[in-house]
N, C-alpha and C positions, 0 to 999 in steps of 0.2 A: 504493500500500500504506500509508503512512502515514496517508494522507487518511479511506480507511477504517477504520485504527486509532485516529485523534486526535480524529476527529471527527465517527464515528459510533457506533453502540450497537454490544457485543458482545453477540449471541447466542447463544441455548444448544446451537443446533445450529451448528459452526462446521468452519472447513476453512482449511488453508495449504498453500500449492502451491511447491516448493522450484525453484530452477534456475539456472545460474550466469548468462545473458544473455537479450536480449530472446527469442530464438528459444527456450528452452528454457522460460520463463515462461508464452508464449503457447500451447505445446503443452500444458503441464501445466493450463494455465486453462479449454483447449479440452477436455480429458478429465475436468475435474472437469463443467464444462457438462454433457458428455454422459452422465457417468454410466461412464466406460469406467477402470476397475481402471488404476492409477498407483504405482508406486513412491515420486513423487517427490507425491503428494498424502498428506496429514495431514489425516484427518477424525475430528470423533467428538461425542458429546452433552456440554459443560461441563457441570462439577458444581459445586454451592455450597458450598466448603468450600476447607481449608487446605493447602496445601502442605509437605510435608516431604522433607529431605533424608538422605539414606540414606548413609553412606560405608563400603565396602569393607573386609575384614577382609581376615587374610593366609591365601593361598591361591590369590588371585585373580591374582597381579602374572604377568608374561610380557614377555619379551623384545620389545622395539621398542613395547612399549604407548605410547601418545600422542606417536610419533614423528614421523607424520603430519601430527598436528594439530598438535605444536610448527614443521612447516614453512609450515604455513595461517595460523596464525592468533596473530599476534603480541603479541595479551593474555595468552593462553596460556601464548607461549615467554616472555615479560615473565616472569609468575610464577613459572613452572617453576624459570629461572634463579635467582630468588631466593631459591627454598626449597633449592635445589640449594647455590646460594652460604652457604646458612646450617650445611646439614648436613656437607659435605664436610669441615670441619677436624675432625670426631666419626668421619670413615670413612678406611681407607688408601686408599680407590679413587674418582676422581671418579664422583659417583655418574649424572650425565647420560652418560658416556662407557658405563656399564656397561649402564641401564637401553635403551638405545640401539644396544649392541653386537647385534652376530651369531654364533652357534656355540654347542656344546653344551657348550664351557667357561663360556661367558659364562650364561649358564643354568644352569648347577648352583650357578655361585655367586649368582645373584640370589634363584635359590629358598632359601638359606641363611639365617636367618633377620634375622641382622647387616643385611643389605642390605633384603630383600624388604618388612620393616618400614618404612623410611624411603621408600625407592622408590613404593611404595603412599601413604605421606601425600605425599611430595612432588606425585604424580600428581593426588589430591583438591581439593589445595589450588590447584593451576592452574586445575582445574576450576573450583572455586567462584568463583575469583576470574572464571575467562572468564566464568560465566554471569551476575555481578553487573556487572560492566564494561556487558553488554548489558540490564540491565534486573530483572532475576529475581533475587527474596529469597524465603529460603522463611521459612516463620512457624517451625516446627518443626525442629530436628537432633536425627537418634540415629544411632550408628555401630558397629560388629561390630567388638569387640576394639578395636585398634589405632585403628580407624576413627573412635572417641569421641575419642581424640586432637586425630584431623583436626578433629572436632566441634567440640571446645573450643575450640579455636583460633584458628576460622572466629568462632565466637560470644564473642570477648576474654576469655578466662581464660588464654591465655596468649599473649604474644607473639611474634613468629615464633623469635627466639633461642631464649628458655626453651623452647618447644614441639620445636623441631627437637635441642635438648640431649636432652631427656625422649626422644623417640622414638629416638635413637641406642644411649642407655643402654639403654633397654627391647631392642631388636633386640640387641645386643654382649651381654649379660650373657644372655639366654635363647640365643644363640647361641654361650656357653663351656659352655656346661653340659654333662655328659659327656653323651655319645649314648645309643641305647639305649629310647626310649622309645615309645609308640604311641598312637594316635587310632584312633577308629572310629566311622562312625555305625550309629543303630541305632533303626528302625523299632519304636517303642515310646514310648510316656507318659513325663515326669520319674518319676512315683512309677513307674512298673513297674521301670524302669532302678536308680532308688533300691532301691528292693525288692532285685530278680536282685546288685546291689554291696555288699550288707549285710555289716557285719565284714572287707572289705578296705580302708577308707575310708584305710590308711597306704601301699597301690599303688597305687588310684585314684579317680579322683573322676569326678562329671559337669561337662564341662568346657562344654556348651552346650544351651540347649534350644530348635533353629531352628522348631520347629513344633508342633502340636497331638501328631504322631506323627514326631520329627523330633530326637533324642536324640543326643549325643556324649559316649560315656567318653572319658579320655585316665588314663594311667600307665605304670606296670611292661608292657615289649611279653607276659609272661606272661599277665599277671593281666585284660588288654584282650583276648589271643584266647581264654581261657576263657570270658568272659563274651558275646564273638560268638559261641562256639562253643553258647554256651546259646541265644542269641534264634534260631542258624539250626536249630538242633532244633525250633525252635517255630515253625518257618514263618516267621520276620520276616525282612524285607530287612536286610540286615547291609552296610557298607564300611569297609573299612579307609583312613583317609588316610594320603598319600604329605608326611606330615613329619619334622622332623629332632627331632622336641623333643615332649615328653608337654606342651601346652601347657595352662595351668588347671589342673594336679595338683598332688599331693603332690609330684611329682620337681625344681618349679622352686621350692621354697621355699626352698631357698641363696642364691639372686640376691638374697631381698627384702631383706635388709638394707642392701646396698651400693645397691638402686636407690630405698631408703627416702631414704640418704641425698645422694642428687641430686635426691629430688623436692622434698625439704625447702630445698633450695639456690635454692629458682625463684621469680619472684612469680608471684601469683594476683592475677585481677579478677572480677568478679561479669559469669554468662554476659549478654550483651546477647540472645539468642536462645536459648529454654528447651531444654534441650536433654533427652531421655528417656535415661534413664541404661538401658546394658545391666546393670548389676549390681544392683539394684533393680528395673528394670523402668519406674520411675515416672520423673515429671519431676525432672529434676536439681535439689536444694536451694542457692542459692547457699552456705551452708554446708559442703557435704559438696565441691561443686566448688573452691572456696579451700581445703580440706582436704587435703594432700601424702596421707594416709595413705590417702584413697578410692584414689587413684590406684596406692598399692600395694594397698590390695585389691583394684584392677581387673584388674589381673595375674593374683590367685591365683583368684578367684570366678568361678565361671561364669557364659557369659554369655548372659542371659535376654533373646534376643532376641523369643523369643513374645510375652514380657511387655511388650515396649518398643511393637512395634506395636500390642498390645492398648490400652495406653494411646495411642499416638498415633490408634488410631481413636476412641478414646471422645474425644478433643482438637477432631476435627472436619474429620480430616485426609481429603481425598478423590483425593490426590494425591501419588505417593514417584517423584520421582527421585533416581537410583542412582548417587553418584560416584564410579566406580570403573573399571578395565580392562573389566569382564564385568559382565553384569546379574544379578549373581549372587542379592544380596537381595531383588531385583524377585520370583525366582523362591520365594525363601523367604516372604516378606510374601504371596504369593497366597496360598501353603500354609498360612500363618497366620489369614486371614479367610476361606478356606473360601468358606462360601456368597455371604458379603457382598463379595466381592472383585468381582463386579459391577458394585458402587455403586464402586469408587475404579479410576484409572488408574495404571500406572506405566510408568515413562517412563529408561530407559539413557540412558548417554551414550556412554561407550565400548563395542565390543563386537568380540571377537577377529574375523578375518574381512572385519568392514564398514572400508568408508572412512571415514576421521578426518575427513577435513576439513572437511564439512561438520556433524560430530557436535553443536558448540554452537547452530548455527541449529535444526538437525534437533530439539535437545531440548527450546528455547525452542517452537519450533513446538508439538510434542506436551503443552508445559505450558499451551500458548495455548490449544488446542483442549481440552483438557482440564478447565479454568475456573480454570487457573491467574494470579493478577491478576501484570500486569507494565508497567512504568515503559517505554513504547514512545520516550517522548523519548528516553529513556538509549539504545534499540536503533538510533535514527536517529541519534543525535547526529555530526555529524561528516562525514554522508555529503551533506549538500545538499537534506538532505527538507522539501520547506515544503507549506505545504495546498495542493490545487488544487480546485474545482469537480468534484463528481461529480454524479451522475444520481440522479435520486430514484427510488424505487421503491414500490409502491402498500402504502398500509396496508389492511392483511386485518383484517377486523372484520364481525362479524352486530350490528346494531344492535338493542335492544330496543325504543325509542322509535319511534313512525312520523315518516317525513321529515318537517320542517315547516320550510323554509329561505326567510328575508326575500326579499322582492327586491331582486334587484340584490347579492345576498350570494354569490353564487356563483362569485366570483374571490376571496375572502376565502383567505388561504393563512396555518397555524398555523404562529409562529416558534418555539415551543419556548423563549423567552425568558420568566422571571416578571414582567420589568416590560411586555413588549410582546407584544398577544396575536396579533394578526395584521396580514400586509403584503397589499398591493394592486397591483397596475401602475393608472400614472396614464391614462389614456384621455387619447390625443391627441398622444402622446407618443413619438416616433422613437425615442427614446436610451436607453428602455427604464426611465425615471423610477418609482419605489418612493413608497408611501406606508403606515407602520407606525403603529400607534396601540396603545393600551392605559390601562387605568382603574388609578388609582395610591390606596391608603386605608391608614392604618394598619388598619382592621379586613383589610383582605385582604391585608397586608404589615404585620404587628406589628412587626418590626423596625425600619421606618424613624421608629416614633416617638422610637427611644433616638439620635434626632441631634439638639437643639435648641440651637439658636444664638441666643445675646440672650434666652433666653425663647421665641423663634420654632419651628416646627417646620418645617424646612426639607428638603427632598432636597437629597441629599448632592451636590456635582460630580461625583463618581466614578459616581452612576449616568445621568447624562447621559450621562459618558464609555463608560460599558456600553452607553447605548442605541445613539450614533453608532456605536462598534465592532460593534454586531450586527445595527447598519442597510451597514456596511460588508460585514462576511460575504454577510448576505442580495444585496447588490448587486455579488459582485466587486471592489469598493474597498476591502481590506483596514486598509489603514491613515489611521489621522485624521490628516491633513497640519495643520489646525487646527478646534480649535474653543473658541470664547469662549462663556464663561456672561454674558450680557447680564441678565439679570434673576432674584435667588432665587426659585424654584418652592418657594412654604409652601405643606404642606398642612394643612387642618380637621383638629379632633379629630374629628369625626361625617360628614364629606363628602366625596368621592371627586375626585380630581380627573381631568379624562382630558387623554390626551397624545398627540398627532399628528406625528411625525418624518418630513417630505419630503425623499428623496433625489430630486432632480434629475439627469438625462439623463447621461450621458458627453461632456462637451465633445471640442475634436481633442487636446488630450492625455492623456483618458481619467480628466478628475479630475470630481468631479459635486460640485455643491454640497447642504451638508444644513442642515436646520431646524429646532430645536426649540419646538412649541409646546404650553400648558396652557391647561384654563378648566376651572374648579369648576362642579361639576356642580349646577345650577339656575341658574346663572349665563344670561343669556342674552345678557351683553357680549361685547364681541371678543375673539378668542385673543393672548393675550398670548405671545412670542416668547421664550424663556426662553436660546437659544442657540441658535450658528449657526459652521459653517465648511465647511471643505470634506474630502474623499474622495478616495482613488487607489491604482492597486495596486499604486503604490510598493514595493518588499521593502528593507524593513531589517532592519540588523543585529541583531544581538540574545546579547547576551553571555551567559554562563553563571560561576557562582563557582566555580573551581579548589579555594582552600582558605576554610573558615567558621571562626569570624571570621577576617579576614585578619589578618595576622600584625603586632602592635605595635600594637594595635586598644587602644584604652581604653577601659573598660566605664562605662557611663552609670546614673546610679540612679534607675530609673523606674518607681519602688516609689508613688509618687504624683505622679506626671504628668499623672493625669486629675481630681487634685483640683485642682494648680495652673487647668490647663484650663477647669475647671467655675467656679474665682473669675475668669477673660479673659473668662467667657462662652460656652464650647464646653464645654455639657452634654450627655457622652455618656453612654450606656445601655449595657449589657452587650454589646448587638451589636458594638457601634464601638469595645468597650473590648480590643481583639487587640492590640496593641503587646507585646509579653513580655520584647524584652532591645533593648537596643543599645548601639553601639559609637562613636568618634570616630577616624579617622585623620586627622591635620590637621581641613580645612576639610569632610571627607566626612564623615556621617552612615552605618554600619550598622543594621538596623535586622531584627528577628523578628516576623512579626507570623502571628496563626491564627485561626481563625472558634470559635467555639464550635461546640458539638456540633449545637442544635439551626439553626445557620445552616448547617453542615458538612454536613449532610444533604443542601439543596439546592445547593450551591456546582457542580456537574457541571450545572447548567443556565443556569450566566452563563458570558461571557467570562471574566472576572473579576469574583466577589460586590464590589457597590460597598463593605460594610461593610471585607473585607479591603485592599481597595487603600488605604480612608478610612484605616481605619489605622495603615498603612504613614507614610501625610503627615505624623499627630500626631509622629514625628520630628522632626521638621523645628522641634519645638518648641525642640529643642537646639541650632539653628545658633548661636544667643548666648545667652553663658552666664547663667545669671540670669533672663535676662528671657522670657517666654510672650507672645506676641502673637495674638490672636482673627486668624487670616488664615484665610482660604480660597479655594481653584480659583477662579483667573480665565478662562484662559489655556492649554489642552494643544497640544502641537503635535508632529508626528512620533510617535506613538502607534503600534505594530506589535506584536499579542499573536502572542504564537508557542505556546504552547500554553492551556489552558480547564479548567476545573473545578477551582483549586487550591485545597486548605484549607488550606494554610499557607505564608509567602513569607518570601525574603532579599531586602531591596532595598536597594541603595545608592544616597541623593540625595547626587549632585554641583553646586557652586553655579557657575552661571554667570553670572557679572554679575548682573542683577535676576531671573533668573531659577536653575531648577536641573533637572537631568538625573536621570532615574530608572532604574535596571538593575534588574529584577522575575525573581527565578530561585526554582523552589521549593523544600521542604525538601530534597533531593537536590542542589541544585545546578545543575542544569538548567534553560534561558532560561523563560520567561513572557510576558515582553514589556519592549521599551521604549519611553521618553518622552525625547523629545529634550531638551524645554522646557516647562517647568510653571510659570507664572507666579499668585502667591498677590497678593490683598489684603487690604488690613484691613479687619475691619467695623465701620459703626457699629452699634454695642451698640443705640441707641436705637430703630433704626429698620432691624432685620435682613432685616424680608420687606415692608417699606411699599411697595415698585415692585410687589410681588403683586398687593396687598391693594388696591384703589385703593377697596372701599366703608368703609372703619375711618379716621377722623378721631378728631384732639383736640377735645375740648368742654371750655369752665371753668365748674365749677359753684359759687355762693356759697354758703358754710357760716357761718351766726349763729354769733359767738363766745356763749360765755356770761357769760353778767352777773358783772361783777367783784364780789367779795368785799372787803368791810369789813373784817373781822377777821381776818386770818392764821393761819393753822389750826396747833393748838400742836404742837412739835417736840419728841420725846422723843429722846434721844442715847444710843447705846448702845455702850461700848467694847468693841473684839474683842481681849483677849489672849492670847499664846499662847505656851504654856508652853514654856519653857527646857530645852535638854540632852535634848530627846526626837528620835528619829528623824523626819527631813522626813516620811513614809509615815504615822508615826503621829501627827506633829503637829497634819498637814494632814487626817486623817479626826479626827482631836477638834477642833481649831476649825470644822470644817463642820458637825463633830454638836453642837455648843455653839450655834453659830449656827442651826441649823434649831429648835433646840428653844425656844432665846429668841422668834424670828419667830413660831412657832406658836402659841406661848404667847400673846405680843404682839397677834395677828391672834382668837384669842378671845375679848380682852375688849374687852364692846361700848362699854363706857363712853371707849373710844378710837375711836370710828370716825370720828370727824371727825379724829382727828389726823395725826399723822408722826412715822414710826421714822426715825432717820438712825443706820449701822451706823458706827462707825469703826474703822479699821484703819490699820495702819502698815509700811510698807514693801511695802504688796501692789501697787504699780506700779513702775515708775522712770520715774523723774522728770527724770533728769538722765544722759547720757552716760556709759556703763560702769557704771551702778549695777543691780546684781541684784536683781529682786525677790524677795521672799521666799513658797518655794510653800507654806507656810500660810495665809498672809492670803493671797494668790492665790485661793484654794480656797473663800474666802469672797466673793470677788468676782463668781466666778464659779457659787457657789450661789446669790446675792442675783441675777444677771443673767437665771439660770433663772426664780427665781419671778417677776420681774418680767414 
């Protein structure tokens, strides 16, 4: 399962087969084969579009909800507990004891609003956190009432204390309120509703509008069944709900003041995740979310959940799972897209009835099939999953070309790699020996011309290291035990080079030897040997980061690191230029590094993009302070990628003796790969690709001096002052514009052309140890440098 998540394509028509052991796997695999109706099969057409999460208003809570699932699944009860542990000092009743309990005591008081409030977020918030633990972020949150709460939460505007303060108060204060009040839905439009309520707007109001025809008054229990009494004279479906509190009316506007002033008590953050505001409708402003008072209006205003999905579909959303006891809004959000509810899935987690235990797998599934994107390392992390060898299966394709295939072309097999176009079995060969080739140009790869070293334009080590790595895949040798760059591979500004990688046989301990060779193409000398080591299917380890930056990390400023770099001689290009932040603890190197957009594109067809990993290295600039050294890949050894396609990495190089160790985790935290051993040298600047090159030689060519002059060519002297008691800013642009004008002047008349301006100035260098120059004549040194 992993193998087919990590390292093949996801499809649009897709399926997951749930089961606790081998035996239940293989039935549910056998019934998807045949086509034969499965409970425990999840099928369905991915859509292209975004994910949103839904959270549960109140209404929905019940006795023993995720009691289940807090005995399965230990993320879960992790969370629970701590939402639990946050609210309980705000309630007189622990609240996991009550949510948990049995009987129709334990039930009346859950459904009280004191409780049911908090109960409900605590439940969400387990959720979210289970289904992120395994992988799945949604791009979008809106939530029903209460459930915005949980939203905000989830998305940092508030922290678990504040959040779980806030919810307490809201539930306690709508839960003193005298009794007495009523709900109803009511099969009608806002505006008809609006209309039928005209002139009693101080008994009731409209407290929600769950659908196209999908209406809830709430106030005075009078003034609520009048106005039922009116839509059931007119034929509309009418209910009354079973609450304790006229909730969104006129009758809770005594609470606001006192829960004005504990909203005002909390801090706020700006949401990390947009969240669609029920009272509004639209996407939450980070304004109005830092704002204590939205929050009391979210209390009094009804809540436009029509409006929230309308904008989450106009978002791009093609996908709402519902965190909550019951798929309560799953069912309202169809009723809201009507026709279009075809085009998006929605997807429960809990649901009264069904078994918990499996409900987080079960929902990741249905988000998976669905074309929900998700973080599968995160889902395996932990359990032992590493890639294995699977079976290929035939590319379907009506060709429009007629066949026209070389001879002798016909074992040619596509790597799917951009630097390696295709591999071969070597004829002759017991052990099952590989041979991978591919044409390498900056015009058919623009990026690799933003690497030059010395002047030279060189391929990076890093994609040597990509090619042995996916001559490794291609051959079951997953990991590079070693490999040495024996000679820089430069390539032409105008010529291609091509490249031939021999994996050799399976020795008896299963290691094969590999080879890199180039030759420029018109060349018709021998292939030069660019690099060599060995293969094997070794499993290494491979660490993951806990917490980013690690903790007492010192931050590095590498605001101009690629200038220093570019005066060493390691002139990079926007590709190679990913380095973004790093760190120092002790003698270790942190380090940020990400592809631009336009390499980010292709990065899911390397191992690892050579640009990113280059990148990563240029840390390494910081092992001593001060000084930049032109080094580059000698040297890898123990190399083992554990997952592919990243656009953006944490690595930490640790120095071992002459060498340094590499841990490769992506922006999540999760392994990538590691390097045991990465041994750097220095280059000479003079002579960066000459082992290439072997047709480019020095030649000395003699240059006639010219005939020396008689006469000394006359020297006019010209003093630069510069005026006293003025700002350095405007000093420095008037002696530059005094200076340009004199020169120009000077350079007009011809009756000078034979001669010589010499500018003088004073104090525009130092000269001597601790002595400041001065940046007016500076300013002139450096204009007169220009035109020169």
């Amino acid at each position: 399962a992993y193998s087919l998540l990590a390292t093949r394509s996801a499809f649009e028509h897709r399926a997951v087969v749930l089961g606790s052991d081998r035996e239940e796997l293989l039935a549910s695999l056998t019934a998807l084969a045949e086509g034969t109706p499965s409970a425990d099969i999840l099928s369905a057409r991915a859509k292209d579009g975004k994910l949103a999460y839904l959270f549960t208003g109140q209404g929905s809570q019940r006795l023993g909800m995720g009691k289940e699932l807090y005995e399965a699944d230990a993320v879960f009860a992790k969370a629970f507990d701590a939402v639990c542990e946050r609210l309980d000092p705000h309630l007189d009743t622990a609240l996991k004891e009550l949510v948990f309990a049995k009987g129709k005591k334990a039930a009346a008081k859950l459904e009280d609003t004191t409780y049911a409030q908090p109960a409900l977020f605590a439940i969400e918030v387990a959720l979210f956190e289970a289904l992120g633990k395994r992988g799945l972020k949604p791009d979008l949150l809106a939530g029903h009432s209460i459930g915005e709460i949980a939203a905000a939460h989830v998305a940092g505007v508030f922290d678990l204390a504040d959040a779980a303060k806030l919810v307490a108060a809201r539930g306690r204060l709508m839960g003193a309120l005298p009794a007495g009040g009523a709900m109803a839905a009511i099969e009608a439009t806002e505006e008809e509703v609006a209309e039928s309520i005209a002139g009693k707007e101080s008994e009731l109001s409209i407290a929600a509008i769950n659908g196209p025809a999908s209406t809830v008054i709430s106030g005075s229990e009078e003034a609520v069944e009048a106005v039922r009494a009116h839509w059931d004279e007119q034929g509309r479906k009418t209910k009354r709900l079973a609450v304790s509190h006229a909730f969104h009316s006129p009758l809770i506007e005594s609470m606001l003041e006192e829960f004005a002033a504990v909203a005002e008590s909390l801090a706020y953050n700006q949401p990390k995740t947009p969240i669609v505001s029920d009272v509004t409708g639209e996407v939450l402003a980070a304004e109005q979310a830092t704002d204590p008072a939205y929050w009391v209006s979210h209390v009094r205003e009804p809540v436009r959940f029509a409006d929230a999905i309308a904008t989450l579909q106009a978002q791009g959303t093609s996908a709402y799972l519902e965190l909550g006891p019951d798929p309560v809004l799953c069912a309202m959000a169809r009723e809201c897209l009507g026709e279009e509810q075809d085009k998006a899935a929605f997807v429960p987690t809990l649901r009264e009835g069904r078994s918990e235990a499996e409900a987080i797998s079960t929902a990741i599934g249905n988000a998976h099939v669905a074309g929900a994107k998700l973080d599968w390392e995160a889902f395996f992390k932990g359990v032992g999953a590493r890639g294995v060898p699977l079976p290929t299966y035939p590319f379907q394709r009506k060709r429009y070309w007629l066949d026209s295939i070389p001879s002798g072309a016909g074992d040619l097999v596509a790597t799917g790699n951009p630097l390696l176009g295709a591999a071969v079995e070597l004829a002759g060969d017991p052990n099952d020996g590989v041979l991978l080739s591919g044409r390498l140009s900056i015009q058919t790869h623009p990026w690799l011309g933003d690497h030059r070293i010395g002047g030279a334009l060189l391929l990076p080590g890093t994609a040597l290291l990509e090619m042995a790595l996916w001559a490794g895949r291609e051959t079951g040798a997953e990991t590079v035990e070693e490999l040495t760059l024996e000679v820089p591979l430069e390539l032409a500004e105008e010529r291609a080079v091509a490249i031939q990688v021999a994996v050799s046989g399976r020795d008896e301990e299963g290691r094969r030897e590999i080879a890199i060779h180039s030759r420029s193409d018109g060349e018709d000398g021998e292939w030069i040997r660019n690099a060599s080591g060995a293969l094997s299917a070794r499993v290494l380890s491979v660490e993951s980061f806990d917490s980013w930056p690690p903790e007492g990390a010192e931050p590095l400023a590498t605001e101009y690191l690629y200038d220093r770099l570019a005066e060493a001689g390691l002139d990079y290009g926007p590709a190679f230029q990913g380095l973004d932040a790093a760190w120092k603890v002790g003698e270790q190197i942190y380090a940020e590094v990400s592809l631009p957009e336009e390499q980010a594109q292709s990065a899911g067809r390397f191992g690892v993009h050579p640009a990113l990993l280059d990148s990563a290295l240029h840390s390494m600039a910081f092992a001593k302070e001060g000084v930049v050294r032109a080094e580059l890949p000698f040297s890898w050894s123990g190399v083992c990628l554990q997952a592919e396609g990243a656009r953006q990495l944490r690595v930490r190089i640790a120095p071992e003796g002459e060498s340094v160790s590499l841990h490769v985790a992506d922006e999540g935290g999760n392994p990538v790969a590691t390097v045991s051993s990465l041994i750097s040298r220095p280059l000479d600047p003079a002579r960066p690709g000459s082992a290439a090159q072997g047709l480019l030689e020095l030649d000395w060519t003699a240059v006639p001096l010219a005939e020396p002059v008689d006469t000394p060519a006359e020297v006019e002297f010209l003093r630069c002052e510069i005026e006293a008691d003025v700002a350095v800013a405007d000093a420095a642009r008037e002696a530059a514009q005094s200076a340009l004008v004199a020169i120009q002047a000077w350079l007009a008349d011809e009756s000078k052309a034979d001669a010589r301006l010499a500018l003088v100035t004073q104090g525009a260098m130092a000269t001597v140890e601790g002595e400041s120059p001065d940046p007016a004549a500076a300013a002139i040194w450096g204009l007169i440098r220009s035109a020169q």
